[in-house]
C-alpha positions as CSV (number, residue, x, y, z in Angstrom):
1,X,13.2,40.8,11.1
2,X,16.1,41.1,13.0
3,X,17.4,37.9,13.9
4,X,20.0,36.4,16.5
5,X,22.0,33.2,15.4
6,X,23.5,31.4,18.9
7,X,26.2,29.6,16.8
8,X,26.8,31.0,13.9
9,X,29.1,28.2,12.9
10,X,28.6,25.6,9.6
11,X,24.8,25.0,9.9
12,X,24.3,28.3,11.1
13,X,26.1,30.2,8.7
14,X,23.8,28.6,6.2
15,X,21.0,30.0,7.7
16,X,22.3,33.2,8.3
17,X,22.8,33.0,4.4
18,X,19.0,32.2,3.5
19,X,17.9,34.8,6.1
20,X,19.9,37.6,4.4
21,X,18.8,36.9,0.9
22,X,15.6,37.3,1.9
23,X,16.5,40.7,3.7
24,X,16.8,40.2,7.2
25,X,19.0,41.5,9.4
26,X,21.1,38.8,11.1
27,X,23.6,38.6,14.2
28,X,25.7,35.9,14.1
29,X,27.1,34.7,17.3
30,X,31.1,33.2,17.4
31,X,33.2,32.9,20.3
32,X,36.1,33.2,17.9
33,X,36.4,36.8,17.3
34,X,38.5,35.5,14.0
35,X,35.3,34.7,12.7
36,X,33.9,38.0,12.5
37,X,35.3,38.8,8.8
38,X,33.8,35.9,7.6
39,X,30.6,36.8,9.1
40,X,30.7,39.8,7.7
41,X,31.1,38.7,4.2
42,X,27.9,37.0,4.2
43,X,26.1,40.4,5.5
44,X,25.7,39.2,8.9
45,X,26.7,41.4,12.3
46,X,29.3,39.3,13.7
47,X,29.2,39.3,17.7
48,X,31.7,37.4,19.2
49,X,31.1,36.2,23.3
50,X,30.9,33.3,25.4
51,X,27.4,33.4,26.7
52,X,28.4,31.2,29.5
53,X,30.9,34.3,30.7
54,X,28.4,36.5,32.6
55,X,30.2,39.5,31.5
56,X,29.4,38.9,28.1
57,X,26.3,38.0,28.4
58,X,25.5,41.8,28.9
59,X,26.9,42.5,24.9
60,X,23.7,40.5,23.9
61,X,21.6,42.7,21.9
62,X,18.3,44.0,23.3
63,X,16.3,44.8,19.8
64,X,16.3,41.0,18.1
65,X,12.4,39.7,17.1
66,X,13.8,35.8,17.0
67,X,16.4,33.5,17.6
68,X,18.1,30.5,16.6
69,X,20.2,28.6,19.1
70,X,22.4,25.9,16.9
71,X,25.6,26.1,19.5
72,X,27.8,23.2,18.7
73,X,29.6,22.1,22.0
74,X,34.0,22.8,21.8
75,X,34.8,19.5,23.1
76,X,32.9,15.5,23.8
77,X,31.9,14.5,27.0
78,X,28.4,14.9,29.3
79,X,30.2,18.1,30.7
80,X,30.8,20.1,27.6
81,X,27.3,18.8,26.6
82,X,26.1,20.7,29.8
83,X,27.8,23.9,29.3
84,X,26.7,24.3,25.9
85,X,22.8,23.4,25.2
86,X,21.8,23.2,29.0
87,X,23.8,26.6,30.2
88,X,24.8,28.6,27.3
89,X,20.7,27.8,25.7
90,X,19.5,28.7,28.7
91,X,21.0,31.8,29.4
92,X,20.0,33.1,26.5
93,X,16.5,31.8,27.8
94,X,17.0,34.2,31.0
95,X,17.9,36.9,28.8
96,X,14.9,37.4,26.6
97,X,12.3,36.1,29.0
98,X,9.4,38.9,28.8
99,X,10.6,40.1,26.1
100,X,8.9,40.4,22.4
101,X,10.1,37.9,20.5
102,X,8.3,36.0,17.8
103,X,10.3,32.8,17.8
104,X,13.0,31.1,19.5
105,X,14.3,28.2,17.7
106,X,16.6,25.6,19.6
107,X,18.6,22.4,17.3
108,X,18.8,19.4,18.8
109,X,19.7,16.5,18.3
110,X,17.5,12.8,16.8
111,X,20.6,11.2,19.3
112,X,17.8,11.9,22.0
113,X,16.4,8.3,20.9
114,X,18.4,5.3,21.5
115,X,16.5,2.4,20.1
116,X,18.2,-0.5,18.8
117,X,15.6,-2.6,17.4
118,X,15.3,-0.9,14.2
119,X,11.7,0.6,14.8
120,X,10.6,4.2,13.5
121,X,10.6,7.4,16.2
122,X,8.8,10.0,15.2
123,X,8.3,13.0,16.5
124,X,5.7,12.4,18.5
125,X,7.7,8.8,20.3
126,X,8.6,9.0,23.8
127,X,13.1,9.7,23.9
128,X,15.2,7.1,25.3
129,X,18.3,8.5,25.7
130,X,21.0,5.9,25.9
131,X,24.0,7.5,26.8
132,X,25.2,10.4,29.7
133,X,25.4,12.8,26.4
134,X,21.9,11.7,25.4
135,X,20.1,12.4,28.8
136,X,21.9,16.3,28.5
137,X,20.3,16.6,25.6
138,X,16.8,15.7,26.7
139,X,17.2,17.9,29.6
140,X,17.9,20.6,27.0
141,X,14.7,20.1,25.2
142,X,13.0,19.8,28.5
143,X,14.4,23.0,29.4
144,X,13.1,24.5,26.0
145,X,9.4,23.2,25.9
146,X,9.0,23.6,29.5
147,X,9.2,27.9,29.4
148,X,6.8,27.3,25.9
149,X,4.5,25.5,28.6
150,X,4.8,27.7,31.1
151,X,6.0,30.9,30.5
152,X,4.2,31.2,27.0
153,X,7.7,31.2,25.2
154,X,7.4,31.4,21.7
155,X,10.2,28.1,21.4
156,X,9.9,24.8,19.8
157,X,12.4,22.5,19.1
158,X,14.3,21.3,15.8
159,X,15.8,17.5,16.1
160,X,18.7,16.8,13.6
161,X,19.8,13.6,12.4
162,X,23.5,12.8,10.6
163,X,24.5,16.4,9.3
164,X,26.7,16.4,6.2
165,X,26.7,18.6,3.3
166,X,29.4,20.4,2.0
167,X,33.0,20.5,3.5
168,X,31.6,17.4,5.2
169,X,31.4,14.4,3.8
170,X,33.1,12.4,6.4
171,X,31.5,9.5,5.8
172,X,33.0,8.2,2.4
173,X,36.4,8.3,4.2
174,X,34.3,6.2,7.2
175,X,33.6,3.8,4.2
176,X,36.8,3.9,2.6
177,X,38.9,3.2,5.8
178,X,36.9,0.2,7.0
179,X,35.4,2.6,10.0
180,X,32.6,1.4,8.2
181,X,32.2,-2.2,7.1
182,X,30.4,-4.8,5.8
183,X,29.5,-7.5,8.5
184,X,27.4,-8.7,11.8
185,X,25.9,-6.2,12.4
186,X,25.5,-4.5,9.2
187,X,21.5,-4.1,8.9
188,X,21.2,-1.2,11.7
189,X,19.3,1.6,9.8
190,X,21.4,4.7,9.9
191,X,19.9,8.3,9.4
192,X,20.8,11.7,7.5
193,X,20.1,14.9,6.5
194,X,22.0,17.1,3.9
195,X,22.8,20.8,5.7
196,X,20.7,22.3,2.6
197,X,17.6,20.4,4.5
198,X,18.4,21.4,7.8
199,X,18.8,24.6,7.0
200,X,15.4,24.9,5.4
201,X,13.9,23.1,8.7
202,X,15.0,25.7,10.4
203,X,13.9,28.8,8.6
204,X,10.8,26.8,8.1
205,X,10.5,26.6,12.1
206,X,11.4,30.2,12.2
207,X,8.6,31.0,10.0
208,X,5.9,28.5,11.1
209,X,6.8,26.5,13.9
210,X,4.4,26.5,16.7
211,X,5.5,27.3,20.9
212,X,6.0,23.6,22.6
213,X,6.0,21.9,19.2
214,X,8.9,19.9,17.7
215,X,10.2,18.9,14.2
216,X,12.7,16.5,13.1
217,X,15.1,17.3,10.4
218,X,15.8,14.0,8.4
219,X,15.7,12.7,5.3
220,X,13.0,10.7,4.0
221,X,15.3,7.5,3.6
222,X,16.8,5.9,6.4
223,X,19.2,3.4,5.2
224,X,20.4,0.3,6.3
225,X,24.9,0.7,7.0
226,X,25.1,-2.3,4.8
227,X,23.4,-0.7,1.6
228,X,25.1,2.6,2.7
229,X,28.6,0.9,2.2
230,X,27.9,-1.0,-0.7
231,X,26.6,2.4,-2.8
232,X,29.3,4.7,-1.8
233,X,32.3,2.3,-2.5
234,X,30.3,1.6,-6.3
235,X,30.2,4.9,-6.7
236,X,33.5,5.9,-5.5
237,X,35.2,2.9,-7.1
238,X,36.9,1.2,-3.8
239,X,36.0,-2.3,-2.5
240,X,34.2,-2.1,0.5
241,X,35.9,-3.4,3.6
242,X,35.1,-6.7,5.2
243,X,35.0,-7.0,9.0
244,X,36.4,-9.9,10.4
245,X,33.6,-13.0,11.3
246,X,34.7,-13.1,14.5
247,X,34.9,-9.3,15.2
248,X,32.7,-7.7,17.8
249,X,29.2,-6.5,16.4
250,X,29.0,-2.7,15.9
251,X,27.4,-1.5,18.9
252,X,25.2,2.3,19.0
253,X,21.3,3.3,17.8
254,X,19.5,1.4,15.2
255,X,16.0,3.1,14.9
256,X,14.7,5.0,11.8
257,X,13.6,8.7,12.2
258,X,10.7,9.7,11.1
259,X,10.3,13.1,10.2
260,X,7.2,13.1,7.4
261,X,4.7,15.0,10.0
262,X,7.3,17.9,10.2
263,X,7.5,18.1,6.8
264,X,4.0,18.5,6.0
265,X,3.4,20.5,9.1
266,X,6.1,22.8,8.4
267,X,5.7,22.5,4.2
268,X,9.1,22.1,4.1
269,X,10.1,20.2,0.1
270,X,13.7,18.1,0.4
271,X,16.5,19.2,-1.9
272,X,18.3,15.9,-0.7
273,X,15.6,13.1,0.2
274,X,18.1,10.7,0.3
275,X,22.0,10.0,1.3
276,X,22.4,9.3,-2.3
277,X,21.4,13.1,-3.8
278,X,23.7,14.5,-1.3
279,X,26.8,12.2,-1.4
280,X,26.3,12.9,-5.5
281,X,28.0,16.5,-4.7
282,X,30.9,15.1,-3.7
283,X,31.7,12.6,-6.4
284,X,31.1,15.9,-9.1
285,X,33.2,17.4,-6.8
286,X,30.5,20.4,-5.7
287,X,31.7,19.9,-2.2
């Protein structure tokens, strides 16, 4: 197939990778047109737009038979949030709409949930966005599954949790530095998933995903942040860091994601099921 990648930036240039081993033909999307040489040694047609400039938007190739939108937003905030996977998705929405494709895969994001009582979403739980950011990104999956609803739109929707994989293995520094520490609050479940995984969610979706449906990409071991700390400082040989008693108790999400129905329903196999396989790389220094 020929196959248009909407941010063709660390995740996606690992599935641009996959996709041309296995022969097809792949555009990669950059707004940097520095990138295009690294594009183009993995095989992949570089294109480089902004598809939120309308005069771009007319560069965007006509022949494609699927795409994958995995834009990462250039800056934080609701607004940049906005731009990237309410506009810029949806104006490659506009743009192929009645046309032949076989499936359009969006990336978003397991922050659509913002429980904080430690119970599993899967991904069939209702969202509770808890933060501006959050509710854009609902709105973006809304935007998705609604033209599958009504328009027939070959889309469904891919939900990542924690990325990290190669280049990125922030958080042993998070440990090392006392961003994470031991203390009250401690027991919130956090949530992963290696890029390797993702990146095989993904193709799998690409492959087999069904219009309206959507996946979560996650590891099959959530793990509470006080076991998180204590394995990666044995590992790494640090102490782990002690928060103060009287310091405020970490505030964000504490829910585990469940992602075992995607897995079966998409046959995806983990390379990484847990944090622990993953952050191995890094200590033999594969990173």
């Amino acid at each position: 197939m020929r196959i248009l990648i909407a941010g063709c930036g660390w995740l996606g240039m690992a599935v641009a990778r996959a996709l041309v081993a296995r022969g097809d033909r792949v555009v990669g999307i950059r707004r940097d047109p520095a990138a295009a040489s690294e594009l183009e040694a993995l095989g992949v047609e570089p294109l480089s737009l902004d598809l939120l400039r309308p005069e771009d938007r007319r560069r965007l190739p006509n022949d494609v038979e699927a795409i994958v939108a995995c834009l990462a937003p250039g800056a934080r905030g609701a607004g940049a949030y906005e731009r990237t996977y309410v506009d810029a998705v949806g104006t490659l929405l506009d743009f192929y709409s009645g046309r032949e494709l076989n499936r359009f895969v969006y990336t978003s994001s397991t922050g659509v949930f913002g429980q904080t009582d430690g119970s599993e979403v899967t991904e069939h739980s209702a969202v509770l966005p808890a933060s501006d950011t959050a509710r854009v990104l609902v709105r973006a999956e809304e935007q998705v599954l609604g033209r599958a609803r009504t328009q027939g739109y070959p889309a469904c929707v891919v939900r990542l949790s924690g990325l990290y994989g190669p280049r990125r293995f922030g958080v042993i520094d998070r440990v090392r530095e006392g961003r994470l520490a031991l203390g009250r609050g401690d027991d919130a479940w956090m949530n992963f998933c290696h890029r390797t995984d993702a990146a095989r969610s993904v193709l799998a979706a690409l492959e087999r995903g069904r219009p309206g449906e959507v996946y979560h990409a996650s590891d099959a071991v959530p793990v509470r942040r006080r076991d998180l700390i204590d394995w990666v400082a044995e590992r790494f040989g640090f102490d782990p860091v002690h928060a103060p008693a009287d310091s405020a108790v970490a505030t964000g999400t504490n829910r585990r994601i469940g992602a075992a129905w995607s897995r079966e329903r998409l046959g995806i196999e983990l390379a990484y099921p847990s944090f622990r396989e993953g952050l191995d790389e890094a200590f033999s220094g594969s990173n």
